[in-house]
SEKEFI-824531 format. One record per residue (C-alpha): residue number from 1; residue in three letters; x, y, z. Coordinates in pm, whole numbers. Example, Ala and Ser with C-alpha at 12.3 -4.5 7.8 and 13.67 -1.06 7.14 Angstrom:
<torkes>
TORKE  nr rest     px     py     pz
TORKE   1  ALA   1230   -450    780
TORKE   2  SER   1367   -106    714
</torkes>
This chain:
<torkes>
TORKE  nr rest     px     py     pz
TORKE   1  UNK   -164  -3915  -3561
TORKE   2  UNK     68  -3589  -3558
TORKE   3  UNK   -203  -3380  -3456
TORKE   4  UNK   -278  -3614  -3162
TORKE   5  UNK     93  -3521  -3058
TORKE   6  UNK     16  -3162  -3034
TORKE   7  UNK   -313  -3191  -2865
TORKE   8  UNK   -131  -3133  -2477
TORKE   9  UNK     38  -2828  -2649
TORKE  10  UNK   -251  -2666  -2773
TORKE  11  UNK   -446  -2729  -2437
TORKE  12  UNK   -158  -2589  -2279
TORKE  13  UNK   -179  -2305  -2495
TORKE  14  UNK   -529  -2215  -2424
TORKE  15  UNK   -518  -2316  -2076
TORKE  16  UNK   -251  -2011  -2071
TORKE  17  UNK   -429  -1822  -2294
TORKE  18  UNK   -790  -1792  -2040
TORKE  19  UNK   -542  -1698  -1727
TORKE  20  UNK   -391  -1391  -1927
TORKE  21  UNK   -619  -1151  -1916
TORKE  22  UNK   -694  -1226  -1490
TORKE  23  UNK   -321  -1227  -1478
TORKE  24  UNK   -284   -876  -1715
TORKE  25  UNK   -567   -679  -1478
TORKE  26  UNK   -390   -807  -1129
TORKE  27  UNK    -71   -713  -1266
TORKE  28  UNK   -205   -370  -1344
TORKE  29  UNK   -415   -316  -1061
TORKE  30  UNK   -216   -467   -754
TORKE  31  UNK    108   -348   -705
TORKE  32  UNK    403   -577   -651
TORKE  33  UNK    448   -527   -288
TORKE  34  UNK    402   -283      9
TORKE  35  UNK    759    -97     45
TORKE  36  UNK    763    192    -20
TORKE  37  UNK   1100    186   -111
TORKE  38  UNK   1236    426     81
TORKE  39  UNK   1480    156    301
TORKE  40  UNK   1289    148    579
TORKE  41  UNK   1414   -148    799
TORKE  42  UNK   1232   -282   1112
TORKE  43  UNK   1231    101   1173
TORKE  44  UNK    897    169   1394
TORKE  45  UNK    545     82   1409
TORKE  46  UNK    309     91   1085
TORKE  47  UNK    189    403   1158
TORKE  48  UNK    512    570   1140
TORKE  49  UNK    634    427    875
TORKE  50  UNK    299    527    707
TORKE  51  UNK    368    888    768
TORKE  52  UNK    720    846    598
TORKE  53  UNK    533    733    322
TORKE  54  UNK    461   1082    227
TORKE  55  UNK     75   1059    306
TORKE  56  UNK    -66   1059    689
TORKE  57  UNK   -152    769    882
TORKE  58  UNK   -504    773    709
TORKE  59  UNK   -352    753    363
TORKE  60  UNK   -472    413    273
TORKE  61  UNK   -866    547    385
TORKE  62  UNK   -907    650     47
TORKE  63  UNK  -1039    357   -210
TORKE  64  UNK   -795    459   -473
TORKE  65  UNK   -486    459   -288
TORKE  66  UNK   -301    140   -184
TORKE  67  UNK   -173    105    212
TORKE  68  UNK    172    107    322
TORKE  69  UNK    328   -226    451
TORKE  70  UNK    100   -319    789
TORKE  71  UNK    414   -492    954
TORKE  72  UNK    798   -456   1092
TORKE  73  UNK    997   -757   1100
TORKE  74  UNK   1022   -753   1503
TORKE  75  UNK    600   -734   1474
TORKE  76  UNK    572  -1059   1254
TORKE  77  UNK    861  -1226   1392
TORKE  78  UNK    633  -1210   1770
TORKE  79  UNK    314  -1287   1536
TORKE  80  UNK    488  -1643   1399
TORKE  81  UNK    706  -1700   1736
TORKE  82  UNK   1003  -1669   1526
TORKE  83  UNK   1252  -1473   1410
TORKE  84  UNK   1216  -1325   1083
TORKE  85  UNK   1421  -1055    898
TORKE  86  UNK   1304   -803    665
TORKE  87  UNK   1337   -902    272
TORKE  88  UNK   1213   -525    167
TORKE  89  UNK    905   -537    -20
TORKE  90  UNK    684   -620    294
TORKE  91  UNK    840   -985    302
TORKE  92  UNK    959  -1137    570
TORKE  93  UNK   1163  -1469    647
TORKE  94  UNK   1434  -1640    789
TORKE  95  UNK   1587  -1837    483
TORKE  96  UNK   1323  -2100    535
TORKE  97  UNK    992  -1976    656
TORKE  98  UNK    868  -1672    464
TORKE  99  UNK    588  -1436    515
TORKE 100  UNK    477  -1206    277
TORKE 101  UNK    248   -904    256
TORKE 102  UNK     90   -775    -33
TORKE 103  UNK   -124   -455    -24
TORKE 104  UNK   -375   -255   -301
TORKE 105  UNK   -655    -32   -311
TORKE 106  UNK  -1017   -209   -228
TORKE 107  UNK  -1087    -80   -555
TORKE 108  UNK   -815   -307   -631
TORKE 109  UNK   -871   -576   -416
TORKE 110  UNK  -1263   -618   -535
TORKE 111  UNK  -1164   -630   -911
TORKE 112  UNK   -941   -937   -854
TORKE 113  UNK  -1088  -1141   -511
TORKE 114  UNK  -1337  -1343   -719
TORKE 115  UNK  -1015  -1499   -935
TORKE 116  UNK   -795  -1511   -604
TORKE 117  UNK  -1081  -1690   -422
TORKE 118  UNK  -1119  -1931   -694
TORKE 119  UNK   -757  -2008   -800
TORKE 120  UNK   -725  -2086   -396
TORKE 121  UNK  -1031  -2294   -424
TORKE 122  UNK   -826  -2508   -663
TORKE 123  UNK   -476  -2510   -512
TORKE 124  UNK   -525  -2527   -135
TORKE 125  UNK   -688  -2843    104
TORKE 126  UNK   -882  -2589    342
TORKE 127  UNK  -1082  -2251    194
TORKE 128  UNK  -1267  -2053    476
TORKE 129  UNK  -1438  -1711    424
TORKE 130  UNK  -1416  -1479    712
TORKE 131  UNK  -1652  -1269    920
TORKE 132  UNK  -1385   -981    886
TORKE 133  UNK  -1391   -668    663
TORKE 134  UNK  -1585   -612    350
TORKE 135  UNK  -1456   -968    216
TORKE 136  UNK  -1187  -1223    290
TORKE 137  UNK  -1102  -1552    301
TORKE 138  UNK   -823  -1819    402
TORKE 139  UNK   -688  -2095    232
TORKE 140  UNK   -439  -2345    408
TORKE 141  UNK   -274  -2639    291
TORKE 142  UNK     -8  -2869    488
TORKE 143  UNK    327  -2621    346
TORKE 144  UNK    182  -2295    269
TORKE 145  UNK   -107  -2073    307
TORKE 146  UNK   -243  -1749    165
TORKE 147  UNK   -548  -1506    322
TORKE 148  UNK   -727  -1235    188
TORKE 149  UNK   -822   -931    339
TORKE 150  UNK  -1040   -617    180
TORKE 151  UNK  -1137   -313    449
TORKE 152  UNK  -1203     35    438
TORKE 153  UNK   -847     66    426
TORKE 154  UNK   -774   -123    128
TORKE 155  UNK   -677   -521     13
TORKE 156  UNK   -444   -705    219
TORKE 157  UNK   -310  -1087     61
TORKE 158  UNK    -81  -1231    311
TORKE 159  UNK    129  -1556    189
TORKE 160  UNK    255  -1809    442
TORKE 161  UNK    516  -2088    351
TORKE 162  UNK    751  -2359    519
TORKE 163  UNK    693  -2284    865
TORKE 164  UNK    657  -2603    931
TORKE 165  UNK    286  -2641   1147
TORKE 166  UNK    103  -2815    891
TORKE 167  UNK   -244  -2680    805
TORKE 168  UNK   -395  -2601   1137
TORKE 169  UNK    -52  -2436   1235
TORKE 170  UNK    -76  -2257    901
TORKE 171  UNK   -436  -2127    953
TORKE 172  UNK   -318  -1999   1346
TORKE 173  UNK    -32  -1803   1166
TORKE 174  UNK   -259  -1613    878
TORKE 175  UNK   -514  -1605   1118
TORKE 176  UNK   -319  -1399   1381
TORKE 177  UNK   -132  -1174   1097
TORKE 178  UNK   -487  -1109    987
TORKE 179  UNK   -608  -1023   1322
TORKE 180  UNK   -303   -756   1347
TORKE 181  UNK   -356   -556   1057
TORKE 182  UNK   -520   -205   1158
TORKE 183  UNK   -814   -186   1081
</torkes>
């Protein structure tokens, strides 16, 4: 009987034991966010603030090296109709909505998608590949959404939540912030 009280513990503990190594190579390979640190606030297209980033415009055309930040906070705040302010670290929001943009190499991006587009498989209502890029899907549910995006110029994975549209309004918002990234 005392080993039918740890039985949910041990699952647990090899539930968590088959996402560690997924979660050990994303953590390795992606990096945490798109800033480049360097206090850059709402201060000028992309492409300038790619240049600040110490490589040229083209920087992120290599498959090694991860892109700067796609966005300014005045850019998503006209993509989502409202005002967002920047967080640093390529995220965006307003104290409720939030909009975030993660960025990696393709290399990157094409080591983890398979896991991302699975693990969305299981947490979101709506999953829909897209005709953009080398691959990329979007997944929507009624609070929050996420999107995938790997180019030439690397791996995009914007995150949507609590603006408030529901799914389809959800899908509109990742689906426009998608459609703005340079390609």
């Amino acid at each position: 009987m005392a080993s039918d009280a740890l039985t949910p513990a041990r699952t647990a503990r090899t539930h968590r034991a088959r996402l560690a190594l997924p979660l050990l190579l994303l953590a390795l390979l992606a990096p945490a966010g798109c800033d480049s640190g360097d206090g850059i606030v709402d201060g000028g297209s992309a492409d300038t603030a790619a240049g600040e980033d110490g490589g040229g415009v083209d920087a992120g055309a290599v498959d090694g090296v991860r892109p700067p930040c796609p966005f300014t906070a005045a850019q998503v705040s006209e993509l989502v109709d409202r005002k967002l302010r920047d967080e640093g670290n390529c995220s965006f929001g307003d104290g409720i909505a939030q909009l975030a943009v993660t960025t990696a190499s393709a290399t990157a991006g094409k080591a983890t998608y398979d896991y991302q587009h699975d693990q969305a498989g299981q947490q979101y209502e709506k999953v829909v590949d897209l005709d953009r890029g080398e691959r990329g899907y979007l997944a929507v549910k009624d609070v929050r959404g996420e999107a995938v995006l790997i180019d030439g110029k690397g791996a995009y994975t914007v995150t949507i939540s609590s603006f408030g549209g529901g799914t389809a309004g959800n899908e509109q918002i990742l689906r426009r912030t998608l459609d703005a990234i340079p390609a």
